[in-house]
N, C-alpha and C positions, 0 to 999 in steps of 0.2 A: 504494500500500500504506500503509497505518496504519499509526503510530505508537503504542508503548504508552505512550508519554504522551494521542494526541490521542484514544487510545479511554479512557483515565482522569478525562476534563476534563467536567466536568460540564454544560458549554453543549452536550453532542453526545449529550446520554444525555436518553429522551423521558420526560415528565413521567408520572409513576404516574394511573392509570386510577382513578377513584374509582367502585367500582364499589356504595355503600350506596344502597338502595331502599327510598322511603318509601314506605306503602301508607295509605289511607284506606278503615277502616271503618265500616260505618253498620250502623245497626239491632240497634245492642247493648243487652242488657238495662240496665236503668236500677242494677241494683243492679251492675255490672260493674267493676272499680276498674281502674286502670294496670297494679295486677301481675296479677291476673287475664289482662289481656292479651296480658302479655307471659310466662306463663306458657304459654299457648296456643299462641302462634308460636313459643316455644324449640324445639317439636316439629318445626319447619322448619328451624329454622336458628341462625343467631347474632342475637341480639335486640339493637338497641344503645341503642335505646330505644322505650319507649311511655307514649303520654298518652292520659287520658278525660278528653274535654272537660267542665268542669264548668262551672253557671253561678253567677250571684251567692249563690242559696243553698247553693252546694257541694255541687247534687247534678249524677250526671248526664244531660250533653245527650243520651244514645243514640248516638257518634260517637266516633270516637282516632283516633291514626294510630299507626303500628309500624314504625321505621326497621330494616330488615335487611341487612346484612353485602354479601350477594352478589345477584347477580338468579337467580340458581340457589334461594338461599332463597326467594325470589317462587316462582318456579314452583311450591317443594313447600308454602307456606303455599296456596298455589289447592286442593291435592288436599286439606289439612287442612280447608279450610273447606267441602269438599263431601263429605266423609266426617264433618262434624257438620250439613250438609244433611241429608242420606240419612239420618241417625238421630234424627232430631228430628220430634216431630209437627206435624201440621199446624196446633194451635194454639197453637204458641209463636214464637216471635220467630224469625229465621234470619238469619245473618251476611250482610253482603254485602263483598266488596271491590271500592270502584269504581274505583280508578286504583291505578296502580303507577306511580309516576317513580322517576328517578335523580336525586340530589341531585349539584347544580351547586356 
């Protein structure tokens, strides 16, 4: 039986799950800025950050990434970006998400 000291001691209590997921988008309009982006995904979840990669001239590359909170946010930003799929015509640009990690 435990002790309420050896369940209070910090070497016996399991380290917190980091559970933020970064996502890499491609195929963003050029005119697309970081809050634009992160305006988008707040629609999923908790936003903790986003970047649009820009190059030497400070415009951008067509590409960010979008750190989220939870991977539960991952899941609802998938339906987000296929519900501006499905309403977007055929000759405009259309998001893509290729990877979903968890940051280590």
């Amino acid at each position: 039986m435990a002790t309420a000291a050896a369940q209070n001691d910090p070497r016996h209590t399991l380290p917190l799950r980091d559970t933020r997921t970064q996502l890499f988008v491609a195929n963003l309009p050029y005119r697309v800025r970081w809050q634009d982006l992160k305006d988008l995904f707040r629609r999923a979840g908790t936003v903790l950050r986003a970047d649009v990669s820009l190059g030497p001239d400070n415009r951008s590359r067509g590409y960010g990434t979008v750190l989220l909170a939870t991977a539960e946010d991952v899941w609802k930003s998938g339906l987000i970006v296929s519900e501006i799929l499905t309403s977007r015509s055929r000759k405009r640009k259309s998001l893509f998400l290729l990877r979903a990690r968890t940051v280590l």
